[in-house]
C-alpha angles and dihedrals in degrees: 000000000000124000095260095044085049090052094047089055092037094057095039090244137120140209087251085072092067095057088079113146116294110142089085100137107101088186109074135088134209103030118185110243086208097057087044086058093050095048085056100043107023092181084058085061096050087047086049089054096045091051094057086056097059093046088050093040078094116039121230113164084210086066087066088078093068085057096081106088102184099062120032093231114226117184113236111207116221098182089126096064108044130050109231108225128201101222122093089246088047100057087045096058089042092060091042090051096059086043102061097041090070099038089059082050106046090044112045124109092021110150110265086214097059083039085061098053098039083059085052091071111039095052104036132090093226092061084201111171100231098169113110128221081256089053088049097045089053090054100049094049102039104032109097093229101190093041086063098045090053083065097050088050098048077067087056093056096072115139114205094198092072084059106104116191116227127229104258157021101281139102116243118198123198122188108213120164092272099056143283112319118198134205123203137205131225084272135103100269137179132219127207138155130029116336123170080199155339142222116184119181092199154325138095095292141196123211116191090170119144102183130019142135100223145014130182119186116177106187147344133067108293145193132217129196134194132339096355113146091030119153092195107153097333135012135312132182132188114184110185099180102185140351135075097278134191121215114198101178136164133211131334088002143101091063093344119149120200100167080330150066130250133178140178110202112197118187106192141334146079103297136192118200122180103185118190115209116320096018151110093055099344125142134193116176080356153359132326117176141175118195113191099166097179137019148071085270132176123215120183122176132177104214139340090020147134103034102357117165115182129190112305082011147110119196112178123185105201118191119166103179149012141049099292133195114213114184126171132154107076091122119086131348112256107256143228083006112053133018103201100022115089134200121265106185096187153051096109091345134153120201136185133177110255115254088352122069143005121250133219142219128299108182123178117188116180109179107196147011140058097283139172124233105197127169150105139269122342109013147102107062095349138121144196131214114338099346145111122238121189125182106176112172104180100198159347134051100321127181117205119197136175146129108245143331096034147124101043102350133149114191119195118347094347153110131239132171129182112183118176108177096195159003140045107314142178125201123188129180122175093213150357156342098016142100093070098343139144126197133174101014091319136122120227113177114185103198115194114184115193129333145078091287126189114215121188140156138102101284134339140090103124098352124174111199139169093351095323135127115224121186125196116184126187105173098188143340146068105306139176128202121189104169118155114227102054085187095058092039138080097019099344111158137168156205131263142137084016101292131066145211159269122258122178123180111172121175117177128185120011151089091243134168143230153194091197123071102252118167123218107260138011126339151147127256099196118310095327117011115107130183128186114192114176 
């Protein structure tokens, strides 16, 4: 029997007491069902969550395709319409073809209107959402989703074995119905102009390239500029097989999806990726991801980053290997709250717009190294309004550090999950809710595998607030815990609207230490706060 499943029997409770009533705006439109059903079953969520970690335990670029909820994806083949070639250029042309057939599908009829201002916000400074709910709502329900995805996936489809070098250092440009394609040598090589896309052979590279549908770079330490990897209002890849590469890259680009879809695969390096808003694995309407599969890698990102899904969207930050430095919150000051602390929105984070719509997933997965986690408000494992937010760090001696509403933490009518299997970590938050915390009719679940583990911050760590249900799980290790409000922590809950909610706090094996008073076994923190400690 596992920890949650002893405390259930030892309080005389079930899961089924954590699916209260939260689902309570009547406002709001596209709701996610699966984050319904998680509202309803939060250990479904944290079984949802762990699921996603054993498909991805192996990485296969063609998995990302399960990864859009809102639309179950199913491939159309279109072998039948197109002759396969065996040349470089060949295969190129092949895959653009495909393609382009569903792109002329999926977006024709949209309103020029809503294109207009889609296109508003991809290419100006403001980055001002001017798109309505009315704007939203035609999108999701004329836009032909899996028609769009296929031709995300023809880009995944890409077989490198039908890439042939060629002999030297030049670049070699060849003009076909779709756009110009470019072949590059084994020199260092720059890029600059309208592509429809690129293959390089080698070379330390530079790529000032604000548009394209592909891009295949094969070695060298190489450099990106500007919107590359952008899914806005089709598809966009970006393969860097090998090199220690540097990403410089604006808004609503570097895996970003904006009715799209847009990746960067990197294979292996050190890399360095500075990501603007919306960007770094973020999706709107659609799909933004970044892949690093190997690598001590830095990622900063201004807002809406690192694993942002936004309403009708997915962003996933993959990352398999290396000691990685993950860093978010450098947009606006949170206000009213703070006057030097700033929003992060990311880092495993789903968002919705309040009363209005609905939000997605933003899921971030790092598998291994002793990384850092630092941003603002609202990031690591969170979520906003109607979304799903998933932070899963698999091993190694991790820091987490944040503001406020973070680490596992879902903030009004959502849905939020941190799971760190292993290693000596540290999690700050400067406030709460966060480390395993609900407020607001929401679910937040912190789950800590094995390891000697520092918790601080004001008040978390299965918290229960304002009608929620928060969960906090430390299987086993040393563990300190310093938090603050020793009330709102360890299985505080309040009252409000006339009910309550549910607070769990569970810590197994271990000597650990705390600043709050926590007695050894099983007891009650008001009417539904419970706390194990073995």
């Amino acid at each position: 029997m596992n920890l949650l499943d002893s405390l259930f029997l030892i309080a005389g409770i079930s899961a089924k007491d954590l699916g209260f009533e939260k689902d309570l705006s009547t406002e709001t439109s596209l709701k996610p069902p699966q984050v319904l059903k998680f509202l309803k079953d939060p250990i479904y969520m944290k079984k949802f969550g762990d699921s996603i970690v054993e498909v991805f335990r192996n990485f296969d670029r063609e998995k990302l395709m399960g990864l859009i909820w809102w639309e179950k994806f199913y491939p159309i083949k279109v072998s039948d319409r197109i002759s396969y070639r065996d040349s470089t250029v060949g295969h190129i042309v092949d895959i653009l073809v495909c393609r382009q057939y569903f792109l002329a599908r999926s977006l024709k009829g949209l309103d020029p209107k809503i294109a207009e201002k889609i296109t508003y916000v991809w290419d100006t400074v403001d980055r001002k959402d001017t798109l309505s709910k009315e704007d939203y709502m035609y999108l999701a329900k004329n836009v032909p989703w899996n028609l769009l995805a296929n031709s995300f996936y023809c880009l995944l489809k890409l077989d490198t074995s039908k890439l042939k070098p060629i002999s030297d250092t030049g670049i070699y440009i060849y003009n076909t119905a779709y756009g110009k394609i470019a072949l590059g040598g084994k020199g260092n090589n720059v890029y600059r102009g309208d592509f429809v896309a690129i293959v390089d052979f080698g070379g330390d590279d530079e790529y000032y390239i604000e548009k394209t549908a592909l891009i295949v770079d094969f070695s060298g330490n190489d450099v990106y500029y500007g919107k590359v990897g952008s899914g806005y209002l089709g598809s966009s890849v970006i393969y860097d097989f090998s090199g220690d590469d540097t990403y410089y890259c604006s808004d609503y680009s570097c895996g970003g999806g904006l009715l799209g879809f847009g990746m960067i695969f990197d294979a292996e390096g050190d890399d360095f990726y500075s990501g603007g808003n919306h960007s770094l694995g973020a999706g709107t309407f659609g799909g933004g991801f970044l892949i690093d599969l190997k690598g001590n890698d830095i990622y900063k990102g201004v807002l809406y980053s690192q694993g942002f899904g936004g309403p009708y969207g997915v962003g996933f930050l993959y990352d398999g290997e290396g000691d990685d430095l993950y860093t978010l919150g450098y947009g606006p000051i949170h206000e009213p709250l703070y006057k030097t602390q700033r929003q992060g929105f990311g880092q495993g984070f789903g968002f919705g717009r309040r009363e209005d719509l609905g939000g997605g997933f933003g899921i971030l997965m790092d598998f291994s190294g002793n990384d850092v986690y630092n941003a603002g408000t609202y990031a690591q494992g969170s979520s906003y309004w109607y979304s799903f937010g998933f932070l899963y760090d698999r091993n190694g001696d991790d820091k987490y550090l944040c503001t406020q509403y973070c680490q596992g933490a879902g903030i009004h009518i959502s849905t939020a999950y941190l799971r760190d299997d292993g290693g000596n970590d540290v999690y700050f938050s400067f406030a709460g809710p966060s480390l395993g915390a609900g407020h607001d009719l929401a679910v937040g679940i912190l789950y800590e595998g094995d390891g000697n583990d520092i918790y601080i911050s004001h008040s978390g760590a299965g918290m229960g607030w304002t009608n929620s249900v928060g969960i906090f799980l430390d299987v086993k290790g040393r563990d300190s815990y310093y938090f603050q409000s020793c009330e709102n922590s360890h299985g505080g809950v309040n009252f409000e609207r006339e009910f309550g909610g549910i607070g769990i706090f569970i810590d197994g094996e271990g000597d650990d230490e705390y600043k709050c008073k926590i007695d050894k076994g099983f007891s009650v923190k008001g009417k539904w706060g419970f706390i194990l400690e073995r």
